[in-house]
PDB file as gemmi writes it, atoms N, CA and C in Angstrom:
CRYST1    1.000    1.000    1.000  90.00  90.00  90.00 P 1                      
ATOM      1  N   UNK A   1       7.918  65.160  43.465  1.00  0.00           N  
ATOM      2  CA  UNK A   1       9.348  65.037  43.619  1.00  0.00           C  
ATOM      3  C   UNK A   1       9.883  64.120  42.542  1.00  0.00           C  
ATOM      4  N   UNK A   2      10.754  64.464  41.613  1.00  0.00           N  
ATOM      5  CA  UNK A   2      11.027  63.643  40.492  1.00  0.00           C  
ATOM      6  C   UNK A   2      12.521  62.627  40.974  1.00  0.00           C  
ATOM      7  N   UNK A   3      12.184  61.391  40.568  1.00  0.00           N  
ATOM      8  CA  UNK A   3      13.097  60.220  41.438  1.00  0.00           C  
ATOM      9  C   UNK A   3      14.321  60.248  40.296  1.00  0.00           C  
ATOM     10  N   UNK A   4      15.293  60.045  40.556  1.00  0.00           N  
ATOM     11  CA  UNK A   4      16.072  59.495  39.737  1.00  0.00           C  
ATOM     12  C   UNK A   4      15.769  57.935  39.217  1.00  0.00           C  
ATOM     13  N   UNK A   5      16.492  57.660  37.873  1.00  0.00           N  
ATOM     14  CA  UNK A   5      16.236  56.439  37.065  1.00  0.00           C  
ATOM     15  C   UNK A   5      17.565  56.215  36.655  1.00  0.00           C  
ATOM     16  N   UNK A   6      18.122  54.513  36.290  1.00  0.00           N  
ATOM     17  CA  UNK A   6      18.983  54.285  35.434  1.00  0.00           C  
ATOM     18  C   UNK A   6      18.407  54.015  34.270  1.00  0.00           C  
ATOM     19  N   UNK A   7      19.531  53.905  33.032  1.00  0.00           N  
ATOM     20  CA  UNK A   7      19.286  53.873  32.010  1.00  0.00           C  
ATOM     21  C   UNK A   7      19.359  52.711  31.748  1.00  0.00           C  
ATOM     22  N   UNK A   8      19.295  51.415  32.190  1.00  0.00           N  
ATOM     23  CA  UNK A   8      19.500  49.789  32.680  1.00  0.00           C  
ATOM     24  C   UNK A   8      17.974  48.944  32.531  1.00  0.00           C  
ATOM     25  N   UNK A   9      17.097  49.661  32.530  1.00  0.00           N  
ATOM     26  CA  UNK A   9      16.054  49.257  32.169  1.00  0.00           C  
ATOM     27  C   UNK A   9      14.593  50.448  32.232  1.00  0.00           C  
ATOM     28  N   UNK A  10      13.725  50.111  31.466  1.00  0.00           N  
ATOM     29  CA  UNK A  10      12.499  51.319  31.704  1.00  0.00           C  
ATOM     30  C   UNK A  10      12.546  51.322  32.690  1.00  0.00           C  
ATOM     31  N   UNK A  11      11.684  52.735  32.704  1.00  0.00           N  
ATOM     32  CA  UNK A  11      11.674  53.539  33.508  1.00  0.00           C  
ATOM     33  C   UNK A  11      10.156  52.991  34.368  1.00  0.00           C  
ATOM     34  N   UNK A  12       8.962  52.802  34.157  1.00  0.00           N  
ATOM     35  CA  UNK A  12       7.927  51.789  34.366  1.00  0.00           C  
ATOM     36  C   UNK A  12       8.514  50.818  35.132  1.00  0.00           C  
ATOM     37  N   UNK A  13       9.053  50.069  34.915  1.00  0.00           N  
ATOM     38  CA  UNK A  13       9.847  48.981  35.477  1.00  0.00           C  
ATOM     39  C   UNK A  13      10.550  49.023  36.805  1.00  0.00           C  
ATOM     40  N   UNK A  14      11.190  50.092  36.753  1.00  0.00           N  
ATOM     41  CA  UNK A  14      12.301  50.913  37.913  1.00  0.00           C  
ATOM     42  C   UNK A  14      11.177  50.877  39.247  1.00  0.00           C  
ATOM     43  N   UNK A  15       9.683  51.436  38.586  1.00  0.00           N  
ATOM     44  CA  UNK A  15       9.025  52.086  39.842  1.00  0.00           C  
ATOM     45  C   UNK A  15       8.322  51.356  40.228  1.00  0.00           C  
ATOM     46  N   UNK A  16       7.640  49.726  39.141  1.00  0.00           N  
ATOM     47  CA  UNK A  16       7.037  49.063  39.698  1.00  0.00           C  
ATOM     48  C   UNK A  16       8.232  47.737  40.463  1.00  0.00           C  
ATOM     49  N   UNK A  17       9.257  47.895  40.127  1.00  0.00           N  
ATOM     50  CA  UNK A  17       9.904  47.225  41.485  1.00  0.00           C  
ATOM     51  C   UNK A  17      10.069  48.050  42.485  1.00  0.00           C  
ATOM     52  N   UNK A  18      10.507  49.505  42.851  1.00  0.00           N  
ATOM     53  CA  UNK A  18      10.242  50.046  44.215  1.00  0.00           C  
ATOM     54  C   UNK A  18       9.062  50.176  44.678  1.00  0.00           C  
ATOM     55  N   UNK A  19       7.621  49.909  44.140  1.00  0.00           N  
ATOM     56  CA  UNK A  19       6.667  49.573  45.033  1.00  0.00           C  
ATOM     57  C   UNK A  19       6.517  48.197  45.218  1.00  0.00           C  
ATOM     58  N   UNK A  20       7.275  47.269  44.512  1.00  0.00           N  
ATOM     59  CA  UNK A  20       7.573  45.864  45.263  1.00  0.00           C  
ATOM     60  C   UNK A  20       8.202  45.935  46.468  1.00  0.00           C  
ATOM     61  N   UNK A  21       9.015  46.457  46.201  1.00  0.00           N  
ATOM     62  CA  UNK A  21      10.163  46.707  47.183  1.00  0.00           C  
ATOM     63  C   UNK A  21       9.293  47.392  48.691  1.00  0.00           C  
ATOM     64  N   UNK A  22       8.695  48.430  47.977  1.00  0.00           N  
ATOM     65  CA  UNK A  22       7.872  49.038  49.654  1.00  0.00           C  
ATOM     66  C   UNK A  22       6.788  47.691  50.136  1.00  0.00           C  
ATOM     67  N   UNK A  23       6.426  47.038  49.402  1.00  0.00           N  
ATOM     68  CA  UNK A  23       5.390  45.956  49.470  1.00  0.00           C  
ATOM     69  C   UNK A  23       5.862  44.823  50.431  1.00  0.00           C  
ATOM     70  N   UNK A  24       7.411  44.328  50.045  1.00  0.00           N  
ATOM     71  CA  UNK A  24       7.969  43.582  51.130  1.00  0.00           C  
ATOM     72  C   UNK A  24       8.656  44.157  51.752  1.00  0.00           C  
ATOM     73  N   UNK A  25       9.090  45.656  52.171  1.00  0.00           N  
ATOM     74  CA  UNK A  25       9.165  45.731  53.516  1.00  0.00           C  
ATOM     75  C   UNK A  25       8.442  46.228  54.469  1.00  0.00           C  
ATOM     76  N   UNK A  26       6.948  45.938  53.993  1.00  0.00           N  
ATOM     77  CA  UNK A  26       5.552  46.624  54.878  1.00  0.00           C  
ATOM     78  C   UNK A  26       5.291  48.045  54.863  1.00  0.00           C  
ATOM     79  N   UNK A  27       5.717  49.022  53.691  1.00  0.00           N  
ATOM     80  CA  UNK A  27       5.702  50.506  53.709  1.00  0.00           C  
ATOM     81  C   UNK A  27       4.410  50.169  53.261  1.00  0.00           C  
ATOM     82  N   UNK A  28       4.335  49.566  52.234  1.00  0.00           N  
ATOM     83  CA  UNK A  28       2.599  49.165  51.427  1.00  0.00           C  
ATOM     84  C   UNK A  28       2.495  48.009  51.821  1.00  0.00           C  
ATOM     85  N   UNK A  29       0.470  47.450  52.585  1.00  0.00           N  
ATOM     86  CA  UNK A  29       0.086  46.683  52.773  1.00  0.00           C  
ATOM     87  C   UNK A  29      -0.807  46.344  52.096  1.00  0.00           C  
ATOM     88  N   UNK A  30      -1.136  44.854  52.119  1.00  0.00           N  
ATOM     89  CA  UNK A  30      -2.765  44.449  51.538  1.00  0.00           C  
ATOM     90  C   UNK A  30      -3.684  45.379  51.988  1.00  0.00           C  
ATOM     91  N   UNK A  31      -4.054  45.616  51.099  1.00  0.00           N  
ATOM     92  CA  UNK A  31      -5.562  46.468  50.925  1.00  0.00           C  
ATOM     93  C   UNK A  31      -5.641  47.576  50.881  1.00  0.00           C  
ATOM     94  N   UNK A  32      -3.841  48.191  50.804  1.00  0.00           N  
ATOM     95  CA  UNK A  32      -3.774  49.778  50.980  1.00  0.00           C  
ATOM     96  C   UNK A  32      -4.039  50.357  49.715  1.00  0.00           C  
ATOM     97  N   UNK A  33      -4.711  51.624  49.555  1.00  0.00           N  
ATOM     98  CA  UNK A  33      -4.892  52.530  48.481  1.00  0.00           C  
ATOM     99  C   UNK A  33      -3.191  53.256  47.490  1.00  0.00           C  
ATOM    100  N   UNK A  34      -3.053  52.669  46.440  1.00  0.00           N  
ATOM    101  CA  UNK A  34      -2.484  53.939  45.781  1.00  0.00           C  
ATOM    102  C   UNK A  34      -2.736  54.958  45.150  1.00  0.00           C  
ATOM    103  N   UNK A  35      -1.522  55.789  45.200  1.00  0.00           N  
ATOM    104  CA  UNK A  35      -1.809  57.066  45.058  1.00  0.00           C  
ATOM    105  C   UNK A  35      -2.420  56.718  42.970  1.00  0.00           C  
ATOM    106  N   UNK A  36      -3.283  57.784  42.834  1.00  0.00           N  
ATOM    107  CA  UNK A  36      -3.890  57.869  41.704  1.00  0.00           C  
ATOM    108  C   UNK A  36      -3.258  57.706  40.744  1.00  0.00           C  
ATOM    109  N   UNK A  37      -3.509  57.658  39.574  1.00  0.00           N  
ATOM    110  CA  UNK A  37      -2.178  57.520  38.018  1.00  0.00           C  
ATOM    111  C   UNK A  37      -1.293  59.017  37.995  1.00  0.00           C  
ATOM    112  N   UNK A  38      -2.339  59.951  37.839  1.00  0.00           N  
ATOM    113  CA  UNK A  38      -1.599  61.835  37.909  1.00  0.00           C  
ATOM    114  C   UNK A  38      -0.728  61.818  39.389  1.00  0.00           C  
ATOM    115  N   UNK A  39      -1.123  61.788  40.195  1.00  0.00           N  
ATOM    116  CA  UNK A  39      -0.364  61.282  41.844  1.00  0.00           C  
ATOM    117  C   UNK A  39       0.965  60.586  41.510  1.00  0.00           C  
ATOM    118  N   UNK A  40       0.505  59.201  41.086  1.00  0.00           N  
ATOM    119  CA  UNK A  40       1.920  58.526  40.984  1.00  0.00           C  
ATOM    120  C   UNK A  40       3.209  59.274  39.925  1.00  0.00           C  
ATOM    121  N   UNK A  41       2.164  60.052  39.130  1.00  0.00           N  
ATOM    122  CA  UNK A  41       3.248  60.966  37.996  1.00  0.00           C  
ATOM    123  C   UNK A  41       3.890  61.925  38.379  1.00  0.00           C  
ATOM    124  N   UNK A  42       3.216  62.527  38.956  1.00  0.00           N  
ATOM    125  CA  UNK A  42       3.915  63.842  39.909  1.00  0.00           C  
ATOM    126  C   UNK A  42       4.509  63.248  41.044  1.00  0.00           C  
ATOM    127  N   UNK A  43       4.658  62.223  41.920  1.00  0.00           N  
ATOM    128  CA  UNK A  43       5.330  61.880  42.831  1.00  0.00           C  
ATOM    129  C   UNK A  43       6.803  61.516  42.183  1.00  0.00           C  
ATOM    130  N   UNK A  44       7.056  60.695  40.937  1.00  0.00           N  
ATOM    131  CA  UNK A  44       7.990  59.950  40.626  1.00  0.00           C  
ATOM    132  C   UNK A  44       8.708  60.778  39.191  1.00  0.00           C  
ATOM    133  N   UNK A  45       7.965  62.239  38.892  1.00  0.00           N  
ATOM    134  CA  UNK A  45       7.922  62.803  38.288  1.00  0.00           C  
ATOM    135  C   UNK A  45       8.478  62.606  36.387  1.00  0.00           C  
ATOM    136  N   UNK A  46       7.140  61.641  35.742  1.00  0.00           N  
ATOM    137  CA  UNK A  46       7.016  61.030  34.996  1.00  0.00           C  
ATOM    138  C   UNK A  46       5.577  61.539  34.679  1.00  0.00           C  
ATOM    139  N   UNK A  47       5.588  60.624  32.856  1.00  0.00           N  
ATOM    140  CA  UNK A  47       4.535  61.117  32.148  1.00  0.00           C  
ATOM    141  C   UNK A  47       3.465  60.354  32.819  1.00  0.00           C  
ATOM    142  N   UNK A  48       2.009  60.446  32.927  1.00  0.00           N  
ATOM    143  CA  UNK A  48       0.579  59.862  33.469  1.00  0.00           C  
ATOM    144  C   UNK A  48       0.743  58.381  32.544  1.00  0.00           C  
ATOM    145  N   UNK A  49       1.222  58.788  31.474  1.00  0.00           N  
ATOM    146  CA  UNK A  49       1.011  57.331  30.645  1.00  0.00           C  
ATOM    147  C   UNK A  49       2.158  56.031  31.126  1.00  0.00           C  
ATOM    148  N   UNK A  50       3.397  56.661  31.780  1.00  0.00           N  
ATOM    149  CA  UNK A  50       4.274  55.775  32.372  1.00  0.00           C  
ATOM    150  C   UNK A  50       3.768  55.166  33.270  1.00  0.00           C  
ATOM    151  N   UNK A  51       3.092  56.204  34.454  1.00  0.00           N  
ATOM    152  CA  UNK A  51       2.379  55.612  35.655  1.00  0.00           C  
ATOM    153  C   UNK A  51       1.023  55.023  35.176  1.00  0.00           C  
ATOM    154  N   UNK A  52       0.504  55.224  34.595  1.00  0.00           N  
ATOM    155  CA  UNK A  52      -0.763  53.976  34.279  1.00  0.00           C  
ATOM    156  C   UNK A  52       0.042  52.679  33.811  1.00  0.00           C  
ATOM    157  N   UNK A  53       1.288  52.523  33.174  1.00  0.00           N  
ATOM    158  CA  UNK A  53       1.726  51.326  32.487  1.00  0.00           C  
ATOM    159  C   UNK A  53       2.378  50.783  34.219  1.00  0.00           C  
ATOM    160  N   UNK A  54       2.892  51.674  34.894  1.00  0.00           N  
ATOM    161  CA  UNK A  54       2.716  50.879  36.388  1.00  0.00           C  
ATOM    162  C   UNK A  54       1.967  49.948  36.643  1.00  0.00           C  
ATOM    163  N   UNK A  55       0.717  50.944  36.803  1.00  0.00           N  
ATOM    164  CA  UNK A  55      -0.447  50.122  37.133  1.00  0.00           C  
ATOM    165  C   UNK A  55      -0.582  48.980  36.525  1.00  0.00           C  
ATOM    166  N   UNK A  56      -0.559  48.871  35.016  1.00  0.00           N  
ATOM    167  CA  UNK A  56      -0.864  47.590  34.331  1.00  0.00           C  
ATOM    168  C   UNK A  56      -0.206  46.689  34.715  1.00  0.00           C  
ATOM    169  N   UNK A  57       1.466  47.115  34.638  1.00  0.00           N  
ATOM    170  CA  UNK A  57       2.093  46.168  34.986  1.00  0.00           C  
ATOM    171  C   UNK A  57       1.700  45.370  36.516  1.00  0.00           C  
ATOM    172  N   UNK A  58       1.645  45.974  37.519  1.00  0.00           N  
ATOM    173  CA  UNK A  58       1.156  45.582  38.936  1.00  0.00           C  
ATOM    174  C   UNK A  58       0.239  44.722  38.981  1.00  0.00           C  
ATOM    175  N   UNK A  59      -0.915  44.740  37.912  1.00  0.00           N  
ATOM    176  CA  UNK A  59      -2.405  44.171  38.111  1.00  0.00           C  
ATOM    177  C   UNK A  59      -1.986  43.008  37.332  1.00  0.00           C  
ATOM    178  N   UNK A  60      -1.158  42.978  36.033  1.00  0.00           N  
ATOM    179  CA  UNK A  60      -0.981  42.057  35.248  1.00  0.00           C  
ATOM    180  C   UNK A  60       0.055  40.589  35.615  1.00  0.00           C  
ATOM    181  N   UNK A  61       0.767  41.321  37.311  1.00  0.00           N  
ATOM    182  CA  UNK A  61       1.518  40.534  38.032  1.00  0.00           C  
ATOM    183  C   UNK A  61       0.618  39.898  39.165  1.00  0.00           C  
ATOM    184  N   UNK A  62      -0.208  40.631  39.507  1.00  0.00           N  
ATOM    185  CA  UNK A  62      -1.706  40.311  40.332  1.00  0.00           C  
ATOM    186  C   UNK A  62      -1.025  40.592  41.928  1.00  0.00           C  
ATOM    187  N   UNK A  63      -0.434  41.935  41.687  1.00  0.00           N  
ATOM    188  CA  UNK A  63       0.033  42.774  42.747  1.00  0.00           C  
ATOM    189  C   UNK A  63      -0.773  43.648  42.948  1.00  0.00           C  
ATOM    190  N   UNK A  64      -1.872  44.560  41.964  1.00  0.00           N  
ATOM    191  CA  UNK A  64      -2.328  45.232  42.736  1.00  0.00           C  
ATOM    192  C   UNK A  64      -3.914  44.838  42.081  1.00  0.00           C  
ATOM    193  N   UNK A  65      -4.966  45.735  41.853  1.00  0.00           N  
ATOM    194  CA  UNK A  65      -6.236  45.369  41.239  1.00  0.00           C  
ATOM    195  C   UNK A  65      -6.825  46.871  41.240  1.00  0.00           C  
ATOM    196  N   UNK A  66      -7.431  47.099  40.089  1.00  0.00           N  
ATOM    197  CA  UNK A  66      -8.120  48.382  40.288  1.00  0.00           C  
ATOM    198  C   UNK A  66      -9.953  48.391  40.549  1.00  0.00           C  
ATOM    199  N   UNK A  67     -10.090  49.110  41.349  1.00  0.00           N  
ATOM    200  CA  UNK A  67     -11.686  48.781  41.876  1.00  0.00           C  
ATOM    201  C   UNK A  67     -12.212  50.328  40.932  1.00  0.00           C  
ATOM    202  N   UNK A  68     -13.347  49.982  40.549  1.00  0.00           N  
ATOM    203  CA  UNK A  68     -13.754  50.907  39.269  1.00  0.00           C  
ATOM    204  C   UNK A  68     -14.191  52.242  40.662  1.00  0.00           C  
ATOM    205  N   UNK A  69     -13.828  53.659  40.352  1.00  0.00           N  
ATOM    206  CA  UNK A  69     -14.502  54.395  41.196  1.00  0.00           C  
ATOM    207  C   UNK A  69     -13.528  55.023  42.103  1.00  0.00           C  
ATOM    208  N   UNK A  70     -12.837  53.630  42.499  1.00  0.00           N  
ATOM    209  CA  UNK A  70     -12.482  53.724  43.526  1.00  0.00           C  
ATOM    210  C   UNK A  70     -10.549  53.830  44.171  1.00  0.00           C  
ATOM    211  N   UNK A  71     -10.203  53.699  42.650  1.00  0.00           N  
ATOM    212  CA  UNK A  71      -8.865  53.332  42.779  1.00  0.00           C  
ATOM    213  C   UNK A  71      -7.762  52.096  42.574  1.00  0.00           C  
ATOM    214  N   UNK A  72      -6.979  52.055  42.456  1.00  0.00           N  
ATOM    215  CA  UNK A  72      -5.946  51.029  42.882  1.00  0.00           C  
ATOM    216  C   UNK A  72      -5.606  50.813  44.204  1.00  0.00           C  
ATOM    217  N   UNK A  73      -5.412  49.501  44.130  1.00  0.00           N  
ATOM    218  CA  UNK A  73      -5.024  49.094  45.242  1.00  0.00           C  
ATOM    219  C   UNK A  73      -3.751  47.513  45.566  1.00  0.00           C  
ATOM    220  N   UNK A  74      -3.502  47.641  46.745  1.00  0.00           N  
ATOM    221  CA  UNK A  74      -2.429  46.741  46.724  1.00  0.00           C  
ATOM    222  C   UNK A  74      -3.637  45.037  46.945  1.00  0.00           C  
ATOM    223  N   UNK A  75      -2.960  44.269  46.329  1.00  0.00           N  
ATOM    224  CA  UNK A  75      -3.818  42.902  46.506  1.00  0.00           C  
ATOM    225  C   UNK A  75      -3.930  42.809  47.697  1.00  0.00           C  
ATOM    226  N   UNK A  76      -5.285  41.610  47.985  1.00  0.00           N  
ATOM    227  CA  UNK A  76      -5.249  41.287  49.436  1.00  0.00           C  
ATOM    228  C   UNK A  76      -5.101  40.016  49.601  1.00  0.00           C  
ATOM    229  N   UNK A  77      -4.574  39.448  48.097  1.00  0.00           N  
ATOM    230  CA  UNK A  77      -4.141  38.235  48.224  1.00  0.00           C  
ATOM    231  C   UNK A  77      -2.706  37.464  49.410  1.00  0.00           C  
ATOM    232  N   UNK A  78      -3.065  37.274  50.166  1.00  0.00           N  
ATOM    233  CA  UNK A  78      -2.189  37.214  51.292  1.00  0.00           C  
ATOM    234  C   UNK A  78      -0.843  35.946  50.348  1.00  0.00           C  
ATOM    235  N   UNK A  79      -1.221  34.923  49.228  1.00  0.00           N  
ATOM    236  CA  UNK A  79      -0.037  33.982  49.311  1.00  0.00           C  
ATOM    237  C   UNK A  79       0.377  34.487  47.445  1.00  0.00           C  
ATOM    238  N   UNK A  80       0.040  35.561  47.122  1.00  0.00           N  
ATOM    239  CA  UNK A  80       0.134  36.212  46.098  1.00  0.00           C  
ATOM    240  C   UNK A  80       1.299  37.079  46.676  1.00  0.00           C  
ATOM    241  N   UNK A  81       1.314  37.922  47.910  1.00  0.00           N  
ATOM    242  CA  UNK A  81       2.021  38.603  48.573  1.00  0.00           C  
ATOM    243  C   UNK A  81       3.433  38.180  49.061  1.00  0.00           C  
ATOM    244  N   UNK A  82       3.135  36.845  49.135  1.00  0.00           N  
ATOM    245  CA  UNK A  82       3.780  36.014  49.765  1.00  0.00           C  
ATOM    246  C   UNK A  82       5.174  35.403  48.890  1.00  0.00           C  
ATOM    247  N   UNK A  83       4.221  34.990  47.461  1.00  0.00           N  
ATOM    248  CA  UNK A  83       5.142  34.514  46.494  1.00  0.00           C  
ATOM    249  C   UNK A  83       5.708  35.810  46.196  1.00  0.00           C  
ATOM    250  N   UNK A  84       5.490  36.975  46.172  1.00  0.00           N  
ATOM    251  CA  UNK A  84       6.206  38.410  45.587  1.00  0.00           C  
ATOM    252  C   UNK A  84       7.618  38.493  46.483  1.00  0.00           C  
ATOM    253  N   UNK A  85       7.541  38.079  47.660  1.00  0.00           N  
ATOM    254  CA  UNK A  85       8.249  38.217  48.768  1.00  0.00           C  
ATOM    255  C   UNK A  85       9.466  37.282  48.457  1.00  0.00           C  
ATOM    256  N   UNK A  86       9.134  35.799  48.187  1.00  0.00           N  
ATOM    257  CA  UNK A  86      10.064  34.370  47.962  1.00  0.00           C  
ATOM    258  C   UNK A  86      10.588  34.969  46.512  1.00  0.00           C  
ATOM    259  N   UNK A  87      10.015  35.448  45.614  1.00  0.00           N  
ATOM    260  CA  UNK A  87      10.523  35.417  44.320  1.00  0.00           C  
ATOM    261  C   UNK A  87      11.538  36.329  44.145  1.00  0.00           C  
ATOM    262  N   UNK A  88      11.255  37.425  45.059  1.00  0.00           N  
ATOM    263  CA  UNK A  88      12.087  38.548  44.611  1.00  0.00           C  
ATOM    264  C   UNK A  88      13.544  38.197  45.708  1.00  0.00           C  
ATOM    265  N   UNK A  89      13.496  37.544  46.845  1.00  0.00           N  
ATOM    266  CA  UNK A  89      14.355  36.962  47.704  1.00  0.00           C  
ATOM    267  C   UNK A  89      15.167  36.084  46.901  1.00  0.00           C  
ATOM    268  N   UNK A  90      14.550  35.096  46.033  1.00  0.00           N  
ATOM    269  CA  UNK A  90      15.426  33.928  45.138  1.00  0.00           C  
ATOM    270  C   UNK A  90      15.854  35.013  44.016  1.00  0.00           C  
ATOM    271  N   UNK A  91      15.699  36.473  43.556  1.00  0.00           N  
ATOM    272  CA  UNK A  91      16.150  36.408  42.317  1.00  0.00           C  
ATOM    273  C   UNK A  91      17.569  37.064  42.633  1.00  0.00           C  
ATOM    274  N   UNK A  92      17.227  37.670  44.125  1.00  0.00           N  
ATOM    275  CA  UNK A  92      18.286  38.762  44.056  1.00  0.00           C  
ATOM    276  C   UNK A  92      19.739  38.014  44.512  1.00  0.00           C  
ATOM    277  N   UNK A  93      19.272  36.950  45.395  1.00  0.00           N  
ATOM    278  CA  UNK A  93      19.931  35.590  45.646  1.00  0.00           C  
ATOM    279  C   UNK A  93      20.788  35.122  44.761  1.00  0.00           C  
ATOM    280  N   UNK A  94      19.926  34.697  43.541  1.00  0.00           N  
ATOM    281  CA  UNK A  94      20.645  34.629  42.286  1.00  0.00           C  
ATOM    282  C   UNK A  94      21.640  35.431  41.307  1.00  0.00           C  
ATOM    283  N   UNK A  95      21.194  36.824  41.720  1.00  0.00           N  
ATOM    284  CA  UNK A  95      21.769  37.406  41.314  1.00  0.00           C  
ATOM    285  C   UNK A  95      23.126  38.010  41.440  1.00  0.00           C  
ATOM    286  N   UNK A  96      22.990  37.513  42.746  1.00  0.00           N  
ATOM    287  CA  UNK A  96      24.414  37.866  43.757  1.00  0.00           C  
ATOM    288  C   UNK A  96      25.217  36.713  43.542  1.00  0.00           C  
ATOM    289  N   UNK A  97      24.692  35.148  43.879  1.00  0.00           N  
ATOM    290  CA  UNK A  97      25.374  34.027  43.225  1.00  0.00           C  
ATOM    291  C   UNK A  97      26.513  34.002  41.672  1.00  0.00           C  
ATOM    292  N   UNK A  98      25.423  34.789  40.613  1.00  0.00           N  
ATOM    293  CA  UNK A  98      26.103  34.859  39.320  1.00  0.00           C  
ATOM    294  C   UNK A  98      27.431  36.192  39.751  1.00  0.00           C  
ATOM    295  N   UNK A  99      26.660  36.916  40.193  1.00  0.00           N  
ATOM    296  CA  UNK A  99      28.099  37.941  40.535  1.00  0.00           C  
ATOM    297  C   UNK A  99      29.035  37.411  40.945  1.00  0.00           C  
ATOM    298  N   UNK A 100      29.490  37.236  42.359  1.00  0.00           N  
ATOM    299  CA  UNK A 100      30.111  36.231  42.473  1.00  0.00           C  
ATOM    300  C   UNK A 100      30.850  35.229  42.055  1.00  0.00           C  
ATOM    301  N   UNK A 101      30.212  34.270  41.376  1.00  0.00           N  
ATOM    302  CA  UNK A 101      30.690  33.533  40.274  1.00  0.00           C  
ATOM    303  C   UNK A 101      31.452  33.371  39.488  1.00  0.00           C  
ATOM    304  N   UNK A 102      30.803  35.005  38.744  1.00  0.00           N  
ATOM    305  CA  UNK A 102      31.641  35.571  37.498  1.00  0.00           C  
ATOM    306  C   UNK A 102      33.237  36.526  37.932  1.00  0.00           C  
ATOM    307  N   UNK A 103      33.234  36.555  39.223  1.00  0.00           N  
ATOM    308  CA  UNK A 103      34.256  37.228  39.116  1.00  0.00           C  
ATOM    309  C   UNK A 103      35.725  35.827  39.899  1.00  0.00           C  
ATOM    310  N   UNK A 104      34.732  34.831  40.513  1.00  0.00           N  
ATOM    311  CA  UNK A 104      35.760  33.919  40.154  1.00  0.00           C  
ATOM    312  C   UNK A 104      35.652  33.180  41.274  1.00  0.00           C  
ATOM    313  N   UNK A 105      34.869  33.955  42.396  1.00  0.00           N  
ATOM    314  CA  UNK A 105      34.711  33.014  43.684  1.00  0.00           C  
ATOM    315  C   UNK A 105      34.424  31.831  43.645  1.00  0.00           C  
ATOM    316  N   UNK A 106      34.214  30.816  44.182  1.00  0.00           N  
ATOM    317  CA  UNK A 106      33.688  29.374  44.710  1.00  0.00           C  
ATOM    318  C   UNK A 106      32.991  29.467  45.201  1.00  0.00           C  
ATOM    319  N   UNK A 107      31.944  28.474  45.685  1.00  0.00           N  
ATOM    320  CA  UNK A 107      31.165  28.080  46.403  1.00  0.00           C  
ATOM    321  C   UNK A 107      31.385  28.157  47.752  1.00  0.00           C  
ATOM    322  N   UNK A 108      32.036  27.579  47.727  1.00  0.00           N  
ATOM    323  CA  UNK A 108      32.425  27.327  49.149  1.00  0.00           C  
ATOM    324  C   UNK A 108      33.191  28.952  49.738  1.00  0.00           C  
ATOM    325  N   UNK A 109      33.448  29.109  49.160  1.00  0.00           N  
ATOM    326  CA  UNK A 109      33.776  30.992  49.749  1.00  0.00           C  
ATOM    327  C   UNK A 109      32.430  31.838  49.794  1.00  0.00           C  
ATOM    328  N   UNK A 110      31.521  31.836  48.643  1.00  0.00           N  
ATOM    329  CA  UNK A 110      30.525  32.083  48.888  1.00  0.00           C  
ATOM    330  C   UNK A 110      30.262  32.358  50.013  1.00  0.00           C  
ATOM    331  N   UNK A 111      29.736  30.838  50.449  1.00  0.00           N  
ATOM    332  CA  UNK A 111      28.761  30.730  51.459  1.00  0.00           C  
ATOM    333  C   UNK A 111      29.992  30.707  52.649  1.00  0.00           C  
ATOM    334  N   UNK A 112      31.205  30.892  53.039  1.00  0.00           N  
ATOM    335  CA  UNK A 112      32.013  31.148  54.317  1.00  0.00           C  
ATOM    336  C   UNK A 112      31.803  33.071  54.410  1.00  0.00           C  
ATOM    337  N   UNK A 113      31.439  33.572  52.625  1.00  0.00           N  
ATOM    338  CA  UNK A 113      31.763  34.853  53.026  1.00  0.00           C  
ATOM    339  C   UNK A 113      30.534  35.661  53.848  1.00  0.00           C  
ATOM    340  N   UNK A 114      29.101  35.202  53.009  1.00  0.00           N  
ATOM    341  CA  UNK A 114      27.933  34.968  53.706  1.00  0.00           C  
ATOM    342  C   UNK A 114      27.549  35.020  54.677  1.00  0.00           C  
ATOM    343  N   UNK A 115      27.964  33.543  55.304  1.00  0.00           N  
ATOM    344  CA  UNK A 115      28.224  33.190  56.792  1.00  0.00           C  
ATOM    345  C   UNK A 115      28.904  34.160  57.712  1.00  0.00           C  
ATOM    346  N   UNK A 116      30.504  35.190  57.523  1.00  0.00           N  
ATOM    347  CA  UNK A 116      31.076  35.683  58.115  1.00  0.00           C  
ATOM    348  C   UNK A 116      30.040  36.913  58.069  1.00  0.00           C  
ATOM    349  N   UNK A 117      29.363  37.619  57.095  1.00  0.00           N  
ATOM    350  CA  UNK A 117      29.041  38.901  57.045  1.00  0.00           C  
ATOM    351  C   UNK A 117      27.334  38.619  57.944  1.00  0.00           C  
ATOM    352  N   UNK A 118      27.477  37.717  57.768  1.00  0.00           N  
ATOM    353  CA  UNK A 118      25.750  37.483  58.596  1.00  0.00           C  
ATOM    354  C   UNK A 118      25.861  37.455  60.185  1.00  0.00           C  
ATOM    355  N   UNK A 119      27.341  36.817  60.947  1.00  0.00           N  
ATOM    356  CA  UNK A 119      27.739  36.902  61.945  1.00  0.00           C  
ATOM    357  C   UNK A 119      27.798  38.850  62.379  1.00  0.00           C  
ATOM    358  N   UNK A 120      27.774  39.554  61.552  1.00  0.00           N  
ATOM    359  CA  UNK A 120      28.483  40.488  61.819  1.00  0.00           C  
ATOM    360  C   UNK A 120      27.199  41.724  62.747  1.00  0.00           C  
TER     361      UNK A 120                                                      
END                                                                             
């Protein structure tokens, strides 16, 4: 099934944050198998060489690890998992902060608008 992409950043990039993304909200767990490099290509419908640069990227973040034989897989580093979880929570955090920001809000509205939509 071929996914849609923006043109906002690679395309590699796009897919190894939506398997972050499945990672913290428990779709993918420690120790689960991914799908193969050809698998991940035909799922996200991309070249084999995009989805292996997945992979790199994943292992090179020490998100996933490849066992020779046997596949990729998601870490079973439980506070590796953990920091993936806090980091990506503080960036998007941040990211919403600068939005915000830039269009002129305060602080203090911010966090009343926050507050009101979290009540909700």
């Amino acid at each position: 099934m071929s996914q849609f992409f923006n043109t906002t950043s690679p395309i590699y990039w796009q897919i190894v944050q939506r398997l972050c993304r499945q990672i913290i909200r428990g779709e993918l767990g420690a120790g689960d198998k991914l799908p193969s490099v050809r698998e991940l290509a035909l799922q996200m419908g991309v070249n084999p060489n995009t989805a292996q640069r997945v992979y790199t990227e994943l292992e090179r973040l020490g998100i996933a690890e490849t066992r020779r034989g046997l596949g990729t897989f998601i870490t079973e580093n439980q506070t590796r998992l953990r920091l993936l979880r806090e980091e990506t929570m503080s960036e998007q955090i941040s990211n919403f902060i600068a939005g915000m920001k830039e269009m002129g809000f305060s602080a203090a509205e911010i966090v009343e608008g926050v507050s009101t939509a979290l009540k909700k």
